[in-house]
Each structure stands twice: as C-alpha cells, then as structure tokens.
C-alpha positions as CSV (number, residue, x, y, z in Angstrom):
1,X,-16.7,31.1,15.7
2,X,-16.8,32.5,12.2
3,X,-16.3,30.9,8.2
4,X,-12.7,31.6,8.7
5,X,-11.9,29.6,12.3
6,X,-14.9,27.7,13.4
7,X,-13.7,25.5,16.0
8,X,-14.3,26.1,19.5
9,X,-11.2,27.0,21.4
10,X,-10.8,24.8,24.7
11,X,-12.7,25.6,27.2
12,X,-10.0,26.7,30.3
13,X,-11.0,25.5,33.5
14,X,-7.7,26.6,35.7
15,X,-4.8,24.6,34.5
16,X,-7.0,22.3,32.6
17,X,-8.4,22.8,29.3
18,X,-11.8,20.8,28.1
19,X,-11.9,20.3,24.4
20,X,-14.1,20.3,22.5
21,X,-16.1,22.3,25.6
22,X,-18.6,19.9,25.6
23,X,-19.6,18.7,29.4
24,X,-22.0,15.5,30.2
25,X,-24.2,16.2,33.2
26,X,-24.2,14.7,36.2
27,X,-27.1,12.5,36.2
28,X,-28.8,10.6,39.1
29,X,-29.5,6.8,38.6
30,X,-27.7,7.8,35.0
31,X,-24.1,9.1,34.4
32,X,-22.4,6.0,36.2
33,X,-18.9,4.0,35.1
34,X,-21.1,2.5,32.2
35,X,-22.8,5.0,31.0
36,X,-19.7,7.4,31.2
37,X,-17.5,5.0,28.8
38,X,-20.5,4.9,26.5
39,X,-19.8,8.5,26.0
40,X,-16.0,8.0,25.9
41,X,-16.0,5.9,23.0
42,X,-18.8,7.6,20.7
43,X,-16.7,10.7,21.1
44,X,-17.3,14.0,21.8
45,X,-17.5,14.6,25.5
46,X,-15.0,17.2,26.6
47,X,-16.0,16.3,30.5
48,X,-17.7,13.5,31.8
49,X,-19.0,13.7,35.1
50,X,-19.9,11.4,37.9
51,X,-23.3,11.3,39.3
52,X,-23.5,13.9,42.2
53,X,-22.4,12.3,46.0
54,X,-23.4,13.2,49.1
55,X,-20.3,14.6,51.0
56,X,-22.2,13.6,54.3
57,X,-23.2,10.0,53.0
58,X,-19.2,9.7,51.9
59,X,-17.7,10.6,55.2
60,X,-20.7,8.1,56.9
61,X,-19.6,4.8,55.2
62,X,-16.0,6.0,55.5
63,X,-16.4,5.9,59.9
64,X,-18.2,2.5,59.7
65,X,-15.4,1.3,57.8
66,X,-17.3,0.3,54.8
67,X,-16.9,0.2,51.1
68,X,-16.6,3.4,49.1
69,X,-20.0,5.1,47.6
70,X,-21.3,3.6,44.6
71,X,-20.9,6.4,42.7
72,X,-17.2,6.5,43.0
73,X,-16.7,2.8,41.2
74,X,-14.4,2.7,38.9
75,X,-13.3,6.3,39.4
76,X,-9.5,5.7,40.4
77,X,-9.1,4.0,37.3
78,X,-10.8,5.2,34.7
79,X,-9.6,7.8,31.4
80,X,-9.1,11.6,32.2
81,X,-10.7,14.3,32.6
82,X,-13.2,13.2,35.0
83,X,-15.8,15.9,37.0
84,X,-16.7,14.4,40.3
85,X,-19.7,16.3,41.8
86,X,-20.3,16.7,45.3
87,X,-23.1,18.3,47.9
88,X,-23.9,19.6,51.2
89,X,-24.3,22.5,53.4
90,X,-21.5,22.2,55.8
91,X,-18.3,23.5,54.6
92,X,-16.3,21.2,56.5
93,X,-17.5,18.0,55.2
94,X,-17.8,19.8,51.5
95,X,-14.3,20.6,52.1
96,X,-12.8,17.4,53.2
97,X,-14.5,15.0,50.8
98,X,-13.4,17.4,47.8
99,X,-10.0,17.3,49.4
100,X,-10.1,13.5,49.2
101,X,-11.0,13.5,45.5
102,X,-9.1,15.8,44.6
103,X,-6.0,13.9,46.1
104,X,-7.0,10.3,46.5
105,X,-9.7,9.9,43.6
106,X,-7.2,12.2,41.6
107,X,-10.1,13.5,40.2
108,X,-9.5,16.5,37.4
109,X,-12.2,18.8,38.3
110,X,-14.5,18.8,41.6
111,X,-18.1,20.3,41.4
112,X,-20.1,21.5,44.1
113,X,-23.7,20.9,42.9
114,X,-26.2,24.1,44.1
115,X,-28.9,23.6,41.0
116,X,-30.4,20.0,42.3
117,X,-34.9,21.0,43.2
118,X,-35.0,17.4,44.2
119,X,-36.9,17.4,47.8
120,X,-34.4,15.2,49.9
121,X,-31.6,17.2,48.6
122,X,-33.0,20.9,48.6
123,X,-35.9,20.8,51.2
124,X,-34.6,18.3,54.1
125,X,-31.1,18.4,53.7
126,X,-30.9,22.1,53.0
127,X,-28.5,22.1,50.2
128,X,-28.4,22.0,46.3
129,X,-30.8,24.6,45.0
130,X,-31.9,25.5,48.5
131,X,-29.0,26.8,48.5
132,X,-29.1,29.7,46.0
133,X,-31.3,31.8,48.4
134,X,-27.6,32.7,49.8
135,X,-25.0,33.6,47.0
136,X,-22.6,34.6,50.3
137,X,-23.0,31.2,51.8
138,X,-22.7,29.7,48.2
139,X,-19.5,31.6,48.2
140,X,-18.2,30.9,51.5
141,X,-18.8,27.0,50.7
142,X,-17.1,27.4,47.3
143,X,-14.0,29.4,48.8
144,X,-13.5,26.5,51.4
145,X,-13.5,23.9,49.0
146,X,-11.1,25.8,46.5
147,X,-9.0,25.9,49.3
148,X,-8.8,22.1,50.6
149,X,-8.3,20.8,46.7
150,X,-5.8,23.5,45.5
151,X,-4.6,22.9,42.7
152,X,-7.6,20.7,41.1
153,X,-10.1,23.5,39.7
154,X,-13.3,23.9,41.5
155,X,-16.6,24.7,40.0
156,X,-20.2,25.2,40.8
157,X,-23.6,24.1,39.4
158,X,-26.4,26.5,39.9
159,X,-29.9,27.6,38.5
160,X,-31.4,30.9,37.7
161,X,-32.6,31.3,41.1
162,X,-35.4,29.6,43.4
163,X,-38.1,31.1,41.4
164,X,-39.6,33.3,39.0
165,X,-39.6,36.1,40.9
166,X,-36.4,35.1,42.7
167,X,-33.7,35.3,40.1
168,X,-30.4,35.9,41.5
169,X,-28.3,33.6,39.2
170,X,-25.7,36.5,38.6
171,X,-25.2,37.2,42.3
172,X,-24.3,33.8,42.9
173,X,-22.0,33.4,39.7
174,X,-20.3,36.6,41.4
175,X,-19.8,35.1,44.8
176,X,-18.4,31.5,42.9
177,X,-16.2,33.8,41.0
178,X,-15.3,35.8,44.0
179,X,-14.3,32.5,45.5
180,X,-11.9,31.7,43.2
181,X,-14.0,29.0,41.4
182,X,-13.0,27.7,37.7
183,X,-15.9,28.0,36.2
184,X,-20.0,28.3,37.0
185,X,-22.5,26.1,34.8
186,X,-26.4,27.8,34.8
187,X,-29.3,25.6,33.8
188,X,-31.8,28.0,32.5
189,X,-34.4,27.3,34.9
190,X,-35.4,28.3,38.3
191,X,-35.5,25.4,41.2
192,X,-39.3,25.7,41.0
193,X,-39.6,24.7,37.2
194,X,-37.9,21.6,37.8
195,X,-37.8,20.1,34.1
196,X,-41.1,21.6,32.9
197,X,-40.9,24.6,30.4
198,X,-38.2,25.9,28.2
199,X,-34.6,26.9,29.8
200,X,-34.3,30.4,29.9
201,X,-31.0,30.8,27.4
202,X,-31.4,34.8,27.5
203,X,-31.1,34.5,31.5
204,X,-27.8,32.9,31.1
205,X,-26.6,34.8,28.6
206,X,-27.1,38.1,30.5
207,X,-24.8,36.7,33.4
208,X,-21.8,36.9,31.2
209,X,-21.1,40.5,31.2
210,X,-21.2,40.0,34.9
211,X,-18.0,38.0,35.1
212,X,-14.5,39.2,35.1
213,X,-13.1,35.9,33.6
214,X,-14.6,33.0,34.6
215,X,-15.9,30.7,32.1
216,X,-19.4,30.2,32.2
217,X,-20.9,27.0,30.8
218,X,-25.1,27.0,29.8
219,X,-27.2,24.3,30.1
220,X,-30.8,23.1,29.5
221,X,-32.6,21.9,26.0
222,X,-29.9,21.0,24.5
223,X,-31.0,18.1,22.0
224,X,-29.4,18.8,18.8
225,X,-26.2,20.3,17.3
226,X,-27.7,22.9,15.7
227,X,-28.7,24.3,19.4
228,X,-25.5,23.8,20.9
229,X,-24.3,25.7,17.5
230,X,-27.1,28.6,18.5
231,X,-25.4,28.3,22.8
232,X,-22.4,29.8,21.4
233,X,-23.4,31.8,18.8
234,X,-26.0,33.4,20.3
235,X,-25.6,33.3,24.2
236,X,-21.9,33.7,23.9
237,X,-21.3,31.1,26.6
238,X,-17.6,29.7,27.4
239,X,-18.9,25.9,27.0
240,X,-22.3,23.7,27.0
241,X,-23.4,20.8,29.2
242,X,-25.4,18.4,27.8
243,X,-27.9,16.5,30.7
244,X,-30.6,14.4,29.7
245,X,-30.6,14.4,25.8
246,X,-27.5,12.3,26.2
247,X,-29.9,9.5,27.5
248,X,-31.7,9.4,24.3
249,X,-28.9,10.1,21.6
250,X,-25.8,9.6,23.5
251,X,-23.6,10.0,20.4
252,X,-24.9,13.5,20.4
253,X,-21.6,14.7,21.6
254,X,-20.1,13.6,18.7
255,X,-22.4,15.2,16.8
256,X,-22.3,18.6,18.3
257,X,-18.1,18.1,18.1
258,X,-18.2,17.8,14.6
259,X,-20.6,20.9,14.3
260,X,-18.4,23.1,16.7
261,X,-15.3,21.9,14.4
262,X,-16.6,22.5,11.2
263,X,-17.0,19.1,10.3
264,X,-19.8,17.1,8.6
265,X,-22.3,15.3,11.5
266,X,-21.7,11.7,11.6
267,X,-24.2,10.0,10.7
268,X,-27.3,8.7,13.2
269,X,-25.9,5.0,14.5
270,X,-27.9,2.2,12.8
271,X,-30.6,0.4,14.8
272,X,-28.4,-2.1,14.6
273,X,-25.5,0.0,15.8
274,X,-27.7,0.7,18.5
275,X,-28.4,-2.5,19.9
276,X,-24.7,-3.3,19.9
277,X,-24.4,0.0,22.0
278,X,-27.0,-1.2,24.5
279,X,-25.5,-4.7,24.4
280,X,-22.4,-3.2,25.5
281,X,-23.9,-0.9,27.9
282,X,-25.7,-3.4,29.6
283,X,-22.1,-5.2,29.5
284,X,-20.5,-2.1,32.1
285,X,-23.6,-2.2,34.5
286,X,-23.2,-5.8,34.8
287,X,-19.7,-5.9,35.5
288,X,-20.1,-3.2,38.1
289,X,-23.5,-4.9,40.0
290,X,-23.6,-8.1,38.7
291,X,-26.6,-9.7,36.8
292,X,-29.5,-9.4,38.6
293,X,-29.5,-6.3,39.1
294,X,-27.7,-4.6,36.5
295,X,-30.7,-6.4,34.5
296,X,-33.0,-4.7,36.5
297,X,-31.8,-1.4,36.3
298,X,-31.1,-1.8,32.6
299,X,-35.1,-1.4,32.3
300,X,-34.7,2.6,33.1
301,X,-31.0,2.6,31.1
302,X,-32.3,1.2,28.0
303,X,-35.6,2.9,27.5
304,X,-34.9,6.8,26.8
305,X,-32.8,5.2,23.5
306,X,-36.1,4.5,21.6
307,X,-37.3,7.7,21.9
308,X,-38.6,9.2,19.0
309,X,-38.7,5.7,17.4
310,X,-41.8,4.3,15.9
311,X,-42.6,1.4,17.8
312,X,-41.1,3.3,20.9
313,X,-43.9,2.0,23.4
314,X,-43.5,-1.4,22.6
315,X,-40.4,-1.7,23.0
316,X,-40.0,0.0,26.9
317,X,-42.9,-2.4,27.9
318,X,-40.8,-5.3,26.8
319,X,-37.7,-3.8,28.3
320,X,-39.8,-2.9,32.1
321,X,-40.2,-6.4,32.1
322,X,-36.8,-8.0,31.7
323,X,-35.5,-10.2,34.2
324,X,-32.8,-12.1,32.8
325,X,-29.7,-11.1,31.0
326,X,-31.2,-13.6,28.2
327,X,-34.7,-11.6,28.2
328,X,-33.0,-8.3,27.5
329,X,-30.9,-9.9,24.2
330,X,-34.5,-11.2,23.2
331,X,-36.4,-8.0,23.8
332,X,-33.6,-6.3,21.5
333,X,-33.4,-8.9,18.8
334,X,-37.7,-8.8,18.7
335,X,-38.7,-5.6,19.8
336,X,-36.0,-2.4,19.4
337,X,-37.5,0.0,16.6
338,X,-35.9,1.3,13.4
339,X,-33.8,4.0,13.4
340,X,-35.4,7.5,13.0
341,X,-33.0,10.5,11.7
342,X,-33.7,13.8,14.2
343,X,-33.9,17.0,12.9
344,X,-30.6,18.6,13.4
C-alpha cells in the first residue's frame, strides 16, 4: 500500500478472490448463521467462516439418518463467499465430508483446521494442533482433501508450532503449499500458549519468504484498524483474519475496510445502535434454536459487546441471568452501558 494506491488488492484464494482480504475466524459457540449475518451487514468481512465441524461427528449423524450438524444451518442458503471449516485425522473422512461441502453445501472455500489447543480436539482426538508435530501428515491430509473438492480452493489453519521450542510453522506452510492448498492462515502463537501472551507477528512474517506463491493470511491481536494497517505494512502478509475481537466490536471489519481503502473510519455504532444490533442478533439465534434456548445462549453472545464499557460488569451479570426473551429487552433497555470510542 502506499499514498498513491492504498487499497488492498483482493486477496486470491484459487479462482476466488476475497476483497477487502479481511477473513472472520472460525469461532466455537460463536461464528454461527446469526452471528455471521451480523458481520454481513455491518460490512467489511471479505470471508466469513463457519464454526469448525467435526468430519467424524458429520459422517456419524449422516449413518443414523439424522439431521445435519448444527453448524451447517443455514449454510445452503445463505450469501457467498462462505469458509466452512472442518477437522480430523483420517484422510478419508477429511476427504469425503470436504467433498460434500464442497458439492452439496456449495461452499466457496473448505478449511482444514490444524491450529485448534483445545484438549478434546488436540489431545483425545489427535487432530487440530496435535497435528502440527507432522507437517508430512499435515500435507498428505491437505493433498487428499484438495483432491476430493477440486475445484473449490482448500486451505489450512495452523499455529507456530506445538511449542516454544517446537516452532515448525514454515515446514508445515511448505507441506500445505506443496499440497496444492490455496492459502495457509498462522495464528502467532504456539498450541501451548493457547490465548495467553502476545501473537508472535515477526514469526509469521518470516514464513513468507518461505512460500513460492501461496497467500498467507496472519492472525492473532488483531483489535483495531490501525493493527490490521501495521499486518500489512509491516508483516507483509497476503490477508488478516480477525477471531475474537469481532465479538466485542463486530463492526470492526468495517473499520479495518475503510482503513485498508483509504477511507475515513466510520464512526463507533451508538449505544443505541448497539442494542438494535443485539436485538437483532438475538433475533437470528432465535430463529435458528427457538426461544429458550437461543435466550440462554444469548447470555455468552451478548456479553463480550460491553467490553470496555463503563458499567461493563453490571451489565453481563444482568445478561447471565436472562431467562426470557422479555428479560433480555429489559436488561438492554436498564442496564447496557454508554458507548466508549477505542483507540484506533
């Protein structure tokens, strides 16, 4: 980017290209079909993304004959592009779910998650970050799946490496590369950091010169515009994927659009602006699971939004104990703080 041409060319994922390159995590318990049309209509997201589903769990409701995963409702229908992200170990069930995406769910890009530390997926079921101890069997998974959804573009989610002293995040870019993947996205931590610390942006940037020419997207601490401004400019990534900032400011991707195009940042939504936003959130999550318990799990959806907020505190111990549609339009009418402008 420079004074002359500051936008952002597309990012190019195969035959697809992601503009502005701005790509929403997949988030468990978070980036559902209401949470993903939120982003849709602030603005700003190049690539939403499903939450992450089990290839094994998939292909186990499918021979009982029952309904579809959760995490693929309203998939079929919804606007393009549309990341669906999937997991496991075994390369045939990896490859025939993202075959069935791909082609049924028609979705535009599949994602083969090997960054999740979480202990069911990573420990017992041997996959997600677990997996990065092996950039060949990382490749030999992503190669397979390539394969079965030709021509939807595959890529890969990964971490620096297990640990500290196990950083290998360029080996297994190389092997996703190698395997004819679309694109690699690196959060700049290890497995064994989980969340705590600071993502490791110089890590990811020294992959880069690694690659022969597939995109590589960063990830991690990205809260503002300014420092997805300072991912491209200084890191000299392809594109940036914002995770669990979106939960607290989810018109930040119209933010960091404007930024990336030049353009003056919209202004922060009102605190009126954002209860309308949560009413209509907690509109989607209703009509997907009804009222009791889209009310229930509107406690966790509604809380990161007051962040930063005075009266923050009061407000999510209102909100943990809504039980009624009615109790959540209260506790927003009584208890949702002021807006608070964030530094930029």
């Amino acid at each position: 980017m420079t004074p002359d041409n500051p936008e952002k060319p597309p990012l190019r994922l195969g035959p697809l290209a992601i503009a502005p390159p701005i790509l929403a995590a997949p988030l468990a318990g978070f980036s559902n079909f209401a949470f993903r049309q939120i982003l849709r209509n602030l603005g700003g997201v190049g690539l939403p993304a499903t939450e992450m589903l089990s290839a094994r769990g998939f292909l186990f409701l499918e021979d009982r004959k029952q309904a579809q995963p959760e995490r693929l409702w309203g998939v079929k229908d919804e606007p393009r592009p549309l990341a669906v992200q999937i997991w496991d170990n075994d390369p045939d069930k990896l490859a025939e779910v993202g075959r069935r995406i791909a082609q049924e769910f028609r979705a535009s890009v599949v994602d083969l998650n090997f960054g999740c530390p979480a202990r069911d997926v990573a420990q017992k079921a041997e996959s997600g970050a677990y997996l990065l101890g092996d950039p060949q069997r990382v490749g030999d998974l992503v190669a397979r799946v390539v394969t079965a959804c030709r021509p939807t573009p595959v890529t890969a989610k990964i971490r620096l490496g297990l640990a500290r002293d196990a950083v290998n995040a360029v080996d297994v870019a190389q092997a996703v590369e190698g395997a004819g993947g679309a694109a690699v996205t690196v959060h700049g931590r290890t497995a064994d950091q989980l969340y705590r610390g600071r993502a490791d942006w110089d890590a990811i940037a020294r992959i880069k010169p690694h690659l022969k020419k597939m995109p590589l997207i960063g990830n991690g601490d990205l809260k503002t515009s300014d420092d997805v401004l300072q991912a491209f400019r200084r890191y000299g990534v392809d594109g940036v994927m914002i995770g669990r900032a979106a939960l607290r400011r989810p018109w930040l991707f119209r933010e960091a659009a404007a930024a990336l195009a030049g353009q003056p940042i919209p202004p922060e939504p009102t605190a009126e602006e954002q209860q309308e936003l949560l009413r209509e959130h907690f509109r989607l999550i209703v009509a997907q699971f009804g009222p009791e318990k889209g009310t229930v799990m509107m406690r966790a959806l509604a809380a990161p939004y007051a962040t930063g907020r005075p009266g923050v505190r009061r407000f999510r111990a209102a909100v943990a104990r809504i039980a009624t549609p009615e109790d959540f339009d209260r506790v927003l009418k009584e208890e949702y703080p002021g807006s608070l402008v964030v530094g930029r």
